[in-house]
C-alpha positions in Angstrom: -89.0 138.1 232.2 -90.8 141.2 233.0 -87.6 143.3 233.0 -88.4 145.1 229.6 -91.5 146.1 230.6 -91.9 150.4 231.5 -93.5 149.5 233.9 -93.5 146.4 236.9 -96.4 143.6 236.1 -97.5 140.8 238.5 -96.4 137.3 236.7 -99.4 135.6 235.0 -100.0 133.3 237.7 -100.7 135.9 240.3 -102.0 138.5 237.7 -105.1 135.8 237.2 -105.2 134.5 240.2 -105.6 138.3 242.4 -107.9 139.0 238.8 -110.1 135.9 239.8 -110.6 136.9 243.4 -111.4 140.7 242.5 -114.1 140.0 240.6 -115.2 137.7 243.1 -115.3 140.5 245.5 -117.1 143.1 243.2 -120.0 140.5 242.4 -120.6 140.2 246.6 -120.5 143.6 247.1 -122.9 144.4 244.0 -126.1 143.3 245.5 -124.9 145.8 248.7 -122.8 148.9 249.1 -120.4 150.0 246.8 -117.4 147.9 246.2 -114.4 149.0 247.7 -112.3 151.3 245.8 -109.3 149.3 246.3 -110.7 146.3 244.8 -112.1 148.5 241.6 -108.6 150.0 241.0 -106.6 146.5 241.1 -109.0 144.6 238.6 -108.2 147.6 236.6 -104.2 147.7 237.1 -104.6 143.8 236.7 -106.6 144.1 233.3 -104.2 147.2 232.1 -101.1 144.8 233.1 -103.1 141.6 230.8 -103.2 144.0 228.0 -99.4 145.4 228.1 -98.4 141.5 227.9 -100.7 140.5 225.6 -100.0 143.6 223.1 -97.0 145.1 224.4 -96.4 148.8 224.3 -96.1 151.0 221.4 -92.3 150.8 220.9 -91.8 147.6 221.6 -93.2 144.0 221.0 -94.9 141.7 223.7 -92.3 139.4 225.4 -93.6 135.8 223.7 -93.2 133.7 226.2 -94.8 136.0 229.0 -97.8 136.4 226.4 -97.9 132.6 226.0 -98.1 132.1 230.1 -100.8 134.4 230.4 -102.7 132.6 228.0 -102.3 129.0 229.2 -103.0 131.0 232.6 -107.2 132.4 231.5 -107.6 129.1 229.4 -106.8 127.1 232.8 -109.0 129.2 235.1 -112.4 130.4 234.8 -111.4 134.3 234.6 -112.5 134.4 230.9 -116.2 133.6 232.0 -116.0 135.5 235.0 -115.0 138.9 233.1 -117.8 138.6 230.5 -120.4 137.5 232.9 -119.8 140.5 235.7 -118.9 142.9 232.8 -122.1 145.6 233.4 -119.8 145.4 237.2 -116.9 146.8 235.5 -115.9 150.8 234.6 -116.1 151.9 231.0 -111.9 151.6 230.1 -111.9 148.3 231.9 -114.7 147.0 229.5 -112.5 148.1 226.6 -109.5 146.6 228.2 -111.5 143.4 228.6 -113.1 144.1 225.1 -109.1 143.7 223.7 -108.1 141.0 225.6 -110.5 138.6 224.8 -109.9 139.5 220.9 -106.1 139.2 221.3 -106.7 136.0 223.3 -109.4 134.2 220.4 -106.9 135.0 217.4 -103.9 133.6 219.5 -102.4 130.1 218.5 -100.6 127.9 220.5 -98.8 124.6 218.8 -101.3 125.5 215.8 -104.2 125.5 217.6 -106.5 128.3 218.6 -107.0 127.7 222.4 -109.5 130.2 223.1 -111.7 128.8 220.0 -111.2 125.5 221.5 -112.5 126.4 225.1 -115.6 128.3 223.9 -116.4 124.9 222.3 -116.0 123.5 225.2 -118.0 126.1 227.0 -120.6 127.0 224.6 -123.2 128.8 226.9 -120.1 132.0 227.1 -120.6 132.5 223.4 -124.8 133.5 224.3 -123.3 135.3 226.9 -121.6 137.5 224.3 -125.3 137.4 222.2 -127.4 138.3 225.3 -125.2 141.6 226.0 -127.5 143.3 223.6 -130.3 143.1 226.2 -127.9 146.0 227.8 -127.9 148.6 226.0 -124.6 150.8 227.5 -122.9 147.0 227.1 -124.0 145.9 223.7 -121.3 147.2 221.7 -118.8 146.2 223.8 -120.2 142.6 223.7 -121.2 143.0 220.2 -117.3 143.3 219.0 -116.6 140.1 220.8 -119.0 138.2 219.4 -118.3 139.6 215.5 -114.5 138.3 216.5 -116.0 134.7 217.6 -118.2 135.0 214.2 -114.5 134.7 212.5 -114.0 131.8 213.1 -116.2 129.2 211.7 -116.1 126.4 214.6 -117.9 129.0 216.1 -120.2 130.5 213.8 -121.3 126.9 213.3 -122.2 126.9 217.2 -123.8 130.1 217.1 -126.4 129.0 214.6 -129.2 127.7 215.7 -130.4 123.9 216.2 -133.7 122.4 217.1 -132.4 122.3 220.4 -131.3 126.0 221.0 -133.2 128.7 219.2 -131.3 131.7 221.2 -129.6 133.1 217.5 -133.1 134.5 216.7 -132.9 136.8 220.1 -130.3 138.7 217.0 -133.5 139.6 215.3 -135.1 140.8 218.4 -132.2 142.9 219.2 -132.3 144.3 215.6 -135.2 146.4 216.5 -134.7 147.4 219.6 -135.5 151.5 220.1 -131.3 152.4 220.7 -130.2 153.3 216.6 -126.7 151.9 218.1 -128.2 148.6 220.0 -129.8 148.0 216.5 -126.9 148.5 214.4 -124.6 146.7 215.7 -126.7 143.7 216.3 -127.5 143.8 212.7 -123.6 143.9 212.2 -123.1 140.4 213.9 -126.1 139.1 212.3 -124.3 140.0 208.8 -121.8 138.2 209.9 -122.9 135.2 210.9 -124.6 135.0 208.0 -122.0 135.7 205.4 -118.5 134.4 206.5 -118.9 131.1 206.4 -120.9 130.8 203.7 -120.8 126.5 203.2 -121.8 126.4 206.9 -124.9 128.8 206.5 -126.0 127.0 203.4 -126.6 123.5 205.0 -128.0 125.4 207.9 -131.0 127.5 205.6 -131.1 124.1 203.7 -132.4 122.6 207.2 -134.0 125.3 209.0 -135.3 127.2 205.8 -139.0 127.9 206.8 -138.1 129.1 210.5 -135.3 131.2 209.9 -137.3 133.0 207.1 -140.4 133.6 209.2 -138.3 135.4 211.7 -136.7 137.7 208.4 -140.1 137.8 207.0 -141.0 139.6 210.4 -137.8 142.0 209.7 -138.4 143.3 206.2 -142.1 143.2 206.0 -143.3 145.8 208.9 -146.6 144.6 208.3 -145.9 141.4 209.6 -143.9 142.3 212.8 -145.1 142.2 216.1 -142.6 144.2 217.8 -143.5 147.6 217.1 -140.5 148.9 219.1 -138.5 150.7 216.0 -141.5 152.7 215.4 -140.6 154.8 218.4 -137.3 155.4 216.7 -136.7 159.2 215.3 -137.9 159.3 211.6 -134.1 160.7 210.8 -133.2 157.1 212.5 -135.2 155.0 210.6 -134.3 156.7 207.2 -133.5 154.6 204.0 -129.9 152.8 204.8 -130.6 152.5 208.3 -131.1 149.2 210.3 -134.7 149.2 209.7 -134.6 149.8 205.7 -135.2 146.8 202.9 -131.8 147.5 201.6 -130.2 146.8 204.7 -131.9 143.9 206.0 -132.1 142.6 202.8 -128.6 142.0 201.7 -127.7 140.0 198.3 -124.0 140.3 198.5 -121.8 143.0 199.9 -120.4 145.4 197.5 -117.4 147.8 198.3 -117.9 146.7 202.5 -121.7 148.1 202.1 -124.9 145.4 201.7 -125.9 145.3 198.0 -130.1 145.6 198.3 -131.8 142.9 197.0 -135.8 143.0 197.7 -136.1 140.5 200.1 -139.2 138.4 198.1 -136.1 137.8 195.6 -133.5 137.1 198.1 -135.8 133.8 199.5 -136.2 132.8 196.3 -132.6 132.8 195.4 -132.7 130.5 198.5 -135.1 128.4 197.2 -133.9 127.8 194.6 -130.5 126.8 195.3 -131.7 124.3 197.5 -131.1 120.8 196.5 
């Protein structure tokens, strides 16, 4: 099956399994000594090997059906939800490899159905995971493109929003001023998104939670009325007009040529407002 390949890969089975138990092994070493350097090196062969099946290599397609056994392999164990929860454990390439195996694996299908999407319903707590990797600020944008691919889809965009159960969506706002101009940005990025793809899902959610949701954007666009002060410590050059912390960012009307069109924000809760029924 593997035959193709430039190189020799484990079969899926044993290339999640010995994936499982190095990770394992790196979170009891962490509170300790240093993992050992054998166990660092075969997560990362093991992650490299997940990405030639999943993607193939660049003259020549992925072999379908070993593709497909990997997948059933992650959505059968627990790997998925050990990689994102011991990623600040991992080196920097294997955070991208993980980074593009998770994407490849959310967008795959398998008799019609997105499996991936289907076990982060099931598992909702990996999806704040993804949300809580801003908090790490040499992790954020790695986490921060996995959770703009689950914002794709709208199953989970839906479970991202917040309920009066679970309020953790507002930590976005939080994040959104945090003192790192790249920690800021990018959480901005997945609020946009959240907030704009799936625009019959975020209508019945402002038409429920209108007057909390806007008291944490009030917070955002009036500085007055903020009382995290961290963005002031920001360089001036940082916090210049188009940057996270500007009205015409955080104040988006509509998105115009891939940029936000600026819309004061008194006008964008009235246009709220009113189109409530």
């Amino acid at each position: 099956m593997f035959g193709l390949l430039s190189r020799k890969v484990k079969p899926p089975p044993e290339l999640v399994r010995t994936t499982r138990e190095a990770i394992m092994q790196l979170e009891q070493s962490s509170s300790g000594s240093e993992p050992p350097a054998k166990v660092s090196e075969e997560l990362s062969r093991n992650l490299s090997s997940m990405k030639l099946l999943l993607y193939g290599e660049p003259d020549q397609r992925p072999n379908p059906e070993a593709a497909s056994e990997l997948a059933r392999e992650v959505w059968k164990s627990d790997v998925l939800r050990l990689l994102l929860t011991h990623l600040p454990l991992l080196d920097f390439e294997c955070r991208k490899d993980v980074s593009q195996v998770f994407s490849n694996l959310l967008r795959r299908q398998q008799h019609g159905e997105h499996e991936t999407v289907k076990w982060l319903e099931e598992n909702r707590d990996v999806l704040f995971i993804l949300l809580r990797g801003y908090e790490t600020p040499q992790l954020a944008l790695n986490y921060g493109i996995m959770l703009r691919e689950c914002a794709r889809h709208e199953r989970l965009a839906t479970l991202l929003l917040p309920t009066a159960e679970d309020q953790q969506f507002y930590a976005l706002f939080t994040y959104i001023e945090s003192p790192y101009f790249d920690v800021a940005s990018d959480a901005f990025a997945s609020l946009k998104d959240l907030l704009t793809k799936h625009k019959s899902v975020v209508a019945a959610f402002l038409a429920e939670h209108h007057d909390l949701f806007f008291q944490h954007y009030h917070k955002l666009v009036c500085p007055a009325a903020r009382t995290n002060t961290a963005s002031l410590a920001v360089p001036a050059s940082q916090r210049a007009p188009g940057g996270p912390w500007s009205s015409a960012w955080l104040s988006w009307g509509g998105v115009s040529g891939g940029r936000p069109t600026a819309r004061p924000a008194a006008a964008s809760a009235a246009h709220v407002r009113a189109s409530r029924p």
